[in-house]
PDB file of N, H, CA, C and O in Angstrom:
ATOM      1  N   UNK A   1       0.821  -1.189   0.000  1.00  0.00           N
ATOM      2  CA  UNK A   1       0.000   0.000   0.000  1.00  0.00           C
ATOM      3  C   UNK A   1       0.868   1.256   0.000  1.00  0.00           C
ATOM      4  O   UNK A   1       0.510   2.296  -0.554  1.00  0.00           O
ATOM      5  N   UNK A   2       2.375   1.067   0.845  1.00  0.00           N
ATOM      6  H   UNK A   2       2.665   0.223   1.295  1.00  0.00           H
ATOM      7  CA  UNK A   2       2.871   2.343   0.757  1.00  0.00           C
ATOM      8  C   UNK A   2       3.363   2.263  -0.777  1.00  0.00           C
ATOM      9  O   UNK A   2       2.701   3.113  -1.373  1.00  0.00           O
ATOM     10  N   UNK A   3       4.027   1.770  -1.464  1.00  0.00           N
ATOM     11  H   UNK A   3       4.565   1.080  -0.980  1.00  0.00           H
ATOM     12  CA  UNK A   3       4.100   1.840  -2.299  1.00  0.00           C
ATOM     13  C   UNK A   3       3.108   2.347  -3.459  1.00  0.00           C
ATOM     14  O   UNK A   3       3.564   2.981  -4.410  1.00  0.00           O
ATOM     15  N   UNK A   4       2.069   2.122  -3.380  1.00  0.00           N
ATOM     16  H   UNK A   4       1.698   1.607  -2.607  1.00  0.00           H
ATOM     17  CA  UNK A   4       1.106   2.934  -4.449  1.00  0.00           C
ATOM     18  C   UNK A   4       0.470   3.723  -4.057  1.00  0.00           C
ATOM     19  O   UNK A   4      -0.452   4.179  -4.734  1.00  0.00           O
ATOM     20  N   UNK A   5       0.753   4.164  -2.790  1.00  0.00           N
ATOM     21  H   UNK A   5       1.502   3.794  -2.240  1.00  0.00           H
ATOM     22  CA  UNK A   5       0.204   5.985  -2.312  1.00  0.00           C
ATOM     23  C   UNK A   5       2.040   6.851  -3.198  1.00  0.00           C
ATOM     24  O   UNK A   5       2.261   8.023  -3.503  1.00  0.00           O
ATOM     25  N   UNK A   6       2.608   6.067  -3.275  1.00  0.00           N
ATOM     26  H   UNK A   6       2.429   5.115  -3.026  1.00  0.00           H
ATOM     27  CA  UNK A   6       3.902   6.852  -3.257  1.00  0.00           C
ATOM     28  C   UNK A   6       3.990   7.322  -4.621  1.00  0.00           C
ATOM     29  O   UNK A   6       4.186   8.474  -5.006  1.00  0.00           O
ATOM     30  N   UNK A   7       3.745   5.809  -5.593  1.00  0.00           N
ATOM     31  H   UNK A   7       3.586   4.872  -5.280  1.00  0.00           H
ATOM     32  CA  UNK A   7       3.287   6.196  -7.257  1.00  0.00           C
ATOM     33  C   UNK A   7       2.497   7.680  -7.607  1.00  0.00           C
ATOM     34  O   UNK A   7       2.718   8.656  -8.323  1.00  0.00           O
ATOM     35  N   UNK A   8       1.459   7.238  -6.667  1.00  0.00           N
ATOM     36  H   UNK A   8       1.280   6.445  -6.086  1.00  0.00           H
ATOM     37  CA  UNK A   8      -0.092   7.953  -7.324  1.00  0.00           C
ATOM     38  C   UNK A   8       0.625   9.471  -6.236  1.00  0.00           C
ATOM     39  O   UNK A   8       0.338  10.563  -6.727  1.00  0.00           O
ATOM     40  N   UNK A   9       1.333   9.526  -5.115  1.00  0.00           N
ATOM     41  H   UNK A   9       1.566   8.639  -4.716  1.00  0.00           H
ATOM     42  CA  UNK A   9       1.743  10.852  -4.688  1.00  0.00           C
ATOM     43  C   UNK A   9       3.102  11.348  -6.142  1.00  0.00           C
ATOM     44  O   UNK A   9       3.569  12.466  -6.359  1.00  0.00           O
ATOM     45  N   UNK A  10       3.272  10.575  -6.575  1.00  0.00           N
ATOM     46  H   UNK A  10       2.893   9.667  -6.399  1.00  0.00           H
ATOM     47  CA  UNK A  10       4.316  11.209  -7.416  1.00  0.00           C
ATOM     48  C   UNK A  10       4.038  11.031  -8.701  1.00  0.00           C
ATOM     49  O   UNK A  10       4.933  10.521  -9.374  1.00  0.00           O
ATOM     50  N   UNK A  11       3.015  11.318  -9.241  1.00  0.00           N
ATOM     51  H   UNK A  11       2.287  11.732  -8.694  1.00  0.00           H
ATOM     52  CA  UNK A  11       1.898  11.330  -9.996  1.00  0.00           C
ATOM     53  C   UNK A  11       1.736  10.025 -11.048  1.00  0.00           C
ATOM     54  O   UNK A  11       0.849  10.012 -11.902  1.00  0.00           O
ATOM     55  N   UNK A  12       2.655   8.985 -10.888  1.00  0.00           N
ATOM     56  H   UNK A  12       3.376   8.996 -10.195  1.00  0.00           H
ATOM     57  CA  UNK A  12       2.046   7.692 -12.056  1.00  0.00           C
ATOM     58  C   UNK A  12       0.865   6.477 -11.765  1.00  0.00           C
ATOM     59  O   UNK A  12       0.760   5.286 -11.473  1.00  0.00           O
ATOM     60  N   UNK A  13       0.037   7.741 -12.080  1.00  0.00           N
ATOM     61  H   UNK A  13       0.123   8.708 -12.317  1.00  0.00           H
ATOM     62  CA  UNK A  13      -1.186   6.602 -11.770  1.00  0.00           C
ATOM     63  C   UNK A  13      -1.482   5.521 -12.350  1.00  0.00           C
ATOM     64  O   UNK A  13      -2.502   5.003 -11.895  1.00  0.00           O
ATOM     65  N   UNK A  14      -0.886   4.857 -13.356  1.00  0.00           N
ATOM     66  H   UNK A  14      -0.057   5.278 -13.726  1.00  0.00           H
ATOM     67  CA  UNK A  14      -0.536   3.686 -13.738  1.00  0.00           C
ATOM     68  C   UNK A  14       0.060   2.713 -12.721  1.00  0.00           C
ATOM     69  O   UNK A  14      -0.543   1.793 -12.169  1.00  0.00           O
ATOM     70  N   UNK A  15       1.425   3.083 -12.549  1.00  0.00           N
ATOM     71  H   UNK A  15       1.916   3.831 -12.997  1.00  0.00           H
ATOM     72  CA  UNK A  15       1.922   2.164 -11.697  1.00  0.00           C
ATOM     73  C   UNK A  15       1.114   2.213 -10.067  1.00  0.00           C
ATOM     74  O   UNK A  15       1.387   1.289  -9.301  1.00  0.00           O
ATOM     75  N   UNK A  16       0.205   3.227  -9.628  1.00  0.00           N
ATOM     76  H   UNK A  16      -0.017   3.978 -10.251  1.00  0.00           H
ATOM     77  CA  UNK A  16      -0.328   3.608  -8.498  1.00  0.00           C
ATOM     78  C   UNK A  16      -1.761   2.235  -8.707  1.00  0.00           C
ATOM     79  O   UNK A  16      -2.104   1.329  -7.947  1.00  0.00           O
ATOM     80  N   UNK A  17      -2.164   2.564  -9.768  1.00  0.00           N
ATOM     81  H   UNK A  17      -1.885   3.300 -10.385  1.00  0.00           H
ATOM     82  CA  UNK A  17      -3.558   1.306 -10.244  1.00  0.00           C
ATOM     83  C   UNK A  17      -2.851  -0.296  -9.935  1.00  0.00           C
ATOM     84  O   UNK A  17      -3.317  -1.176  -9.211  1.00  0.00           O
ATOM     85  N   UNK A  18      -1.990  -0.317 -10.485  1.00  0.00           N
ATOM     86  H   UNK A  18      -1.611   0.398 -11.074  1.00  0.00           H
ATOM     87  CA  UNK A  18      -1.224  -1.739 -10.503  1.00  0.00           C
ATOM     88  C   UNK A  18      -0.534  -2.125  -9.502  1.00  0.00           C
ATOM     89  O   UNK A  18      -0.120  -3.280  -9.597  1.00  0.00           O
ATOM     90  N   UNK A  19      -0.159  -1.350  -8.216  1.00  0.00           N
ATOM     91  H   UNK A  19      -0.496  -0.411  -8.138  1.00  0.00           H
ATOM     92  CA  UNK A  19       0.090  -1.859  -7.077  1.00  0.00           C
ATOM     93  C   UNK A  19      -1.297  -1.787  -6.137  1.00  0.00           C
ATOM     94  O   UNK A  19      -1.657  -2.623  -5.308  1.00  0.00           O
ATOM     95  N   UNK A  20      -1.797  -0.856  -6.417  1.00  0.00           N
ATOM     96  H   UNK A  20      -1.504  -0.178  -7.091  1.00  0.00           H
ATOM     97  CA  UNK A  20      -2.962  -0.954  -5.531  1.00  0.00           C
ATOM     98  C   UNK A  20      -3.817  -2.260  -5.609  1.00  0.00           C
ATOM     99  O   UNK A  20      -4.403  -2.571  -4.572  1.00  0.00           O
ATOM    100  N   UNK A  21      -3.993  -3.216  -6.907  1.00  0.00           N
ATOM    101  H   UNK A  21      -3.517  -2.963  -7.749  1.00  0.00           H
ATOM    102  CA  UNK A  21      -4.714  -4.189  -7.381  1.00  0.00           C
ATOM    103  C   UNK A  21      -4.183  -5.386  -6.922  1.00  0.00           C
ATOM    104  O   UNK A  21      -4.815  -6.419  -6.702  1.00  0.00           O
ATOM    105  N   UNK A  22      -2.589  -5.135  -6.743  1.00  0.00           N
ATOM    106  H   UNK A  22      -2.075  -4.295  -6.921  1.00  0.00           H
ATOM    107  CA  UNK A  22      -1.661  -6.399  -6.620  1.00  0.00           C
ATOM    108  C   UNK A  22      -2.299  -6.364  -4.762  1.00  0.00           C
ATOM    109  O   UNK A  22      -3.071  -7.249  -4.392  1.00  0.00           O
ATOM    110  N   UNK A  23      -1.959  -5.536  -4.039  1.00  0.00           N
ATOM    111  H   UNK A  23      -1.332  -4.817  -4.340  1.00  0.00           H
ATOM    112  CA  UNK A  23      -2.511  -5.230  -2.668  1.00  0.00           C
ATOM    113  C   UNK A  23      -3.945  -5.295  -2.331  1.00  0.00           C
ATOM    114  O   UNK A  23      -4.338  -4.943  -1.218  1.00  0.00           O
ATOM    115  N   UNK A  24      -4.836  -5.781  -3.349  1.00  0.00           N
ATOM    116  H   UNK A  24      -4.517  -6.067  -4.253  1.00  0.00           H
ATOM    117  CA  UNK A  24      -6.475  -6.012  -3.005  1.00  0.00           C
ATOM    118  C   UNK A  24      -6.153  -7.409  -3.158  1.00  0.00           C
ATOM    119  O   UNK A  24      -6.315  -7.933  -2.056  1.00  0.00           O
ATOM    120  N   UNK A  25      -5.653  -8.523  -4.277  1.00  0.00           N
ATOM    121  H   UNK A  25      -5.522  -8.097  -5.172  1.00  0.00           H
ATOM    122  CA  UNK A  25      -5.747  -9.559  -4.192  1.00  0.00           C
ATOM    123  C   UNK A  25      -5.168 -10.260  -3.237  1.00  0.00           C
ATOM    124  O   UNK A  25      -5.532 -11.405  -2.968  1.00  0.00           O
ATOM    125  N   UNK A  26      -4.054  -9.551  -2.529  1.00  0.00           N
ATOM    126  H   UNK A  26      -3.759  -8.621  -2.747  1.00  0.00           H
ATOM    127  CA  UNK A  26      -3.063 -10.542  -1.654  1.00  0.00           C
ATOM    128  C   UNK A  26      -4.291 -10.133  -0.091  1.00  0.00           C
ATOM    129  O   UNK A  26      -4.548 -11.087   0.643  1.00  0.00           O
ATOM    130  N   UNK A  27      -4.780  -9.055   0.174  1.00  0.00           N
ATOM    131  H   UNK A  27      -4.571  -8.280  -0.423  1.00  0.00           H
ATOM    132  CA  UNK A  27      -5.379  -9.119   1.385  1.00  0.00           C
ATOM    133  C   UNK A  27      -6.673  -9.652   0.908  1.00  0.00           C
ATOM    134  O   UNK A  27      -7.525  -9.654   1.796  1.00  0.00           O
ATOM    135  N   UNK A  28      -7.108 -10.152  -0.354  1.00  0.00           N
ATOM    136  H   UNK A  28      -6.416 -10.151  -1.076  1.00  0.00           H
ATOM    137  CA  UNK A  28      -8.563 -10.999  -0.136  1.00  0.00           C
ATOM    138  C   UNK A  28      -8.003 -12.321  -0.086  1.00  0.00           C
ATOM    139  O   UNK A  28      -8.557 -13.177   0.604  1.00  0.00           O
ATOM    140  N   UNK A  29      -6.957 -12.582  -0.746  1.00  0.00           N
ATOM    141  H   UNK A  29      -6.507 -11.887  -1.306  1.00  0.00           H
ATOM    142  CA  UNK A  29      -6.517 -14.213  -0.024  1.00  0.00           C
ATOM    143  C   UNK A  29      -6.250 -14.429   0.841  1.00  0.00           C
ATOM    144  O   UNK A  29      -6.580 -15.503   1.343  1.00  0.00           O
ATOM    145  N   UNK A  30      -5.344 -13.334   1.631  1.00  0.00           N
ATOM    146  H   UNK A  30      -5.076 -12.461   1.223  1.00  0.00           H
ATOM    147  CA  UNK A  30      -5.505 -13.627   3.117  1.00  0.00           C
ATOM    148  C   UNK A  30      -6.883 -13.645   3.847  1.00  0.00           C
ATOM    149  O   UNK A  30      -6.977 -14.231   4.926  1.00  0.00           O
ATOM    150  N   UNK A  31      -7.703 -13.163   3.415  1.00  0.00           N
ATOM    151  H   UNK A  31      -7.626 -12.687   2.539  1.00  0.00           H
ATOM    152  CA  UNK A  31      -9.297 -13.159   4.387  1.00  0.00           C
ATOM    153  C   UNK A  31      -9.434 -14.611   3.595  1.00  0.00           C
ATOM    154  O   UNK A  31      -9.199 -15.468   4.447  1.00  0.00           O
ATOM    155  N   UNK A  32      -9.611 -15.011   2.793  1.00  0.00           N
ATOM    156  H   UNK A  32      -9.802 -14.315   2.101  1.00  0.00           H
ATOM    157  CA  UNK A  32     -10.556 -15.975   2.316  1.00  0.00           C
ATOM    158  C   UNK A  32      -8.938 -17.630   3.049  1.00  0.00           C
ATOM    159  O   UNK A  32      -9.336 -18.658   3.595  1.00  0.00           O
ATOM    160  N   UNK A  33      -8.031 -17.469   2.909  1.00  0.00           N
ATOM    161  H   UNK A  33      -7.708 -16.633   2.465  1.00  0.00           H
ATOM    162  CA  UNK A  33      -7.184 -18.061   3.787  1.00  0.00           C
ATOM    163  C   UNK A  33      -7.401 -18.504   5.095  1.00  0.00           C
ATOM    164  O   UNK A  33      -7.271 -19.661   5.494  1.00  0.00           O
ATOM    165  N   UNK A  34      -7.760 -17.457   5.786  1.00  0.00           N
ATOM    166  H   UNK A  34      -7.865 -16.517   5.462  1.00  0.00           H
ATOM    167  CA  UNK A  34      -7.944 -16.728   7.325  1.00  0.00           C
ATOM    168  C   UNK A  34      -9.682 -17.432   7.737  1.00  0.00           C
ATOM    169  O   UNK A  34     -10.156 -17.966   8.739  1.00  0.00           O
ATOM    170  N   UNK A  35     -10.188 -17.097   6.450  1.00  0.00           N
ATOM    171  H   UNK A  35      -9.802 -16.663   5.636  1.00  0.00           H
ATOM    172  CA  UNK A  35     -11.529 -17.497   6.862  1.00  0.00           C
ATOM    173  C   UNK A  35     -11.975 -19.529   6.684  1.00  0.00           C
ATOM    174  O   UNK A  35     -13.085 -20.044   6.821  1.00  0.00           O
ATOM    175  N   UNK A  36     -10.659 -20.209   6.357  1.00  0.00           N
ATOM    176  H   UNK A  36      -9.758 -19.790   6.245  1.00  0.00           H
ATOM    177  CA  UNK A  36     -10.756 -21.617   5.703  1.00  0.00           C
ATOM    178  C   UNK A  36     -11.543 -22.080   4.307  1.00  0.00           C
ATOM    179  O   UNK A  36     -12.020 -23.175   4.011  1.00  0.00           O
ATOM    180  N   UNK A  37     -11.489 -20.619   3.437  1.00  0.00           N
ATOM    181  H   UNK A  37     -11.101 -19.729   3.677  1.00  0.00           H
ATOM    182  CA  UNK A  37     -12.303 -21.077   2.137  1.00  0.00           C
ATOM    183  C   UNK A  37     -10.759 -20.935   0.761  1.00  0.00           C
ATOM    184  O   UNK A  37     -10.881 -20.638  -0.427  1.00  0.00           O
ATOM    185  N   UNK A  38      -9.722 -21.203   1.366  1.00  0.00           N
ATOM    186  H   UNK A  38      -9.623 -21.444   2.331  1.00  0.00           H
ATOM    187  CA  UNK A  38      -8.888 -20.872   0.452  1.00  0.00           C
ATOM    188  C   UNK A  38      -8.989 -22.269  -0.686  1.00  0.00           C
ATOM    189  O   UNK A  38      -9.657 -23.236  -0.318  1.00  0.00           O
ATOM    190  N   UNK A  39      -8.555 -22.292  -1.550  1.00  0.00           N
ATOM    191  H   UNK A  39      -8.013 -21.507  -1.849  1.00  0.00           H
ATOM    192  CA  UNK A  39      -8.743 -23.616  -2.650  1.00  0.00           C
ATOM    193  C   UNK A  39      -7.500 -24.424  -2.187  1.00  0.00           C
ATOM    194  O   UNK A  39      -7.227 -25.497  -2.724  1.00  0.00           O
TER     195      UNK A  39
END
């Protein structure tokens, strides 16, 4: 997450989109991990 406040603060909102996305999938596998529904 710090990493793509840092992109999108230093204006490449490209690379700011593409870490932010990489950082939604890794904390929904951890919930769905966490929660015993992982595959």
């Amino acid at each position: 997450m710090v990493s793509a406040r840092e992109a999108a603060h230093a204006g490449d909102g490209v690379e700011a989109e593409n870490l932010y996305q990489h950082a939604e999938h890794f904390y929904l596998a951890a919930a769905l991990e966490k929660a015993g529904m992982q595959r």
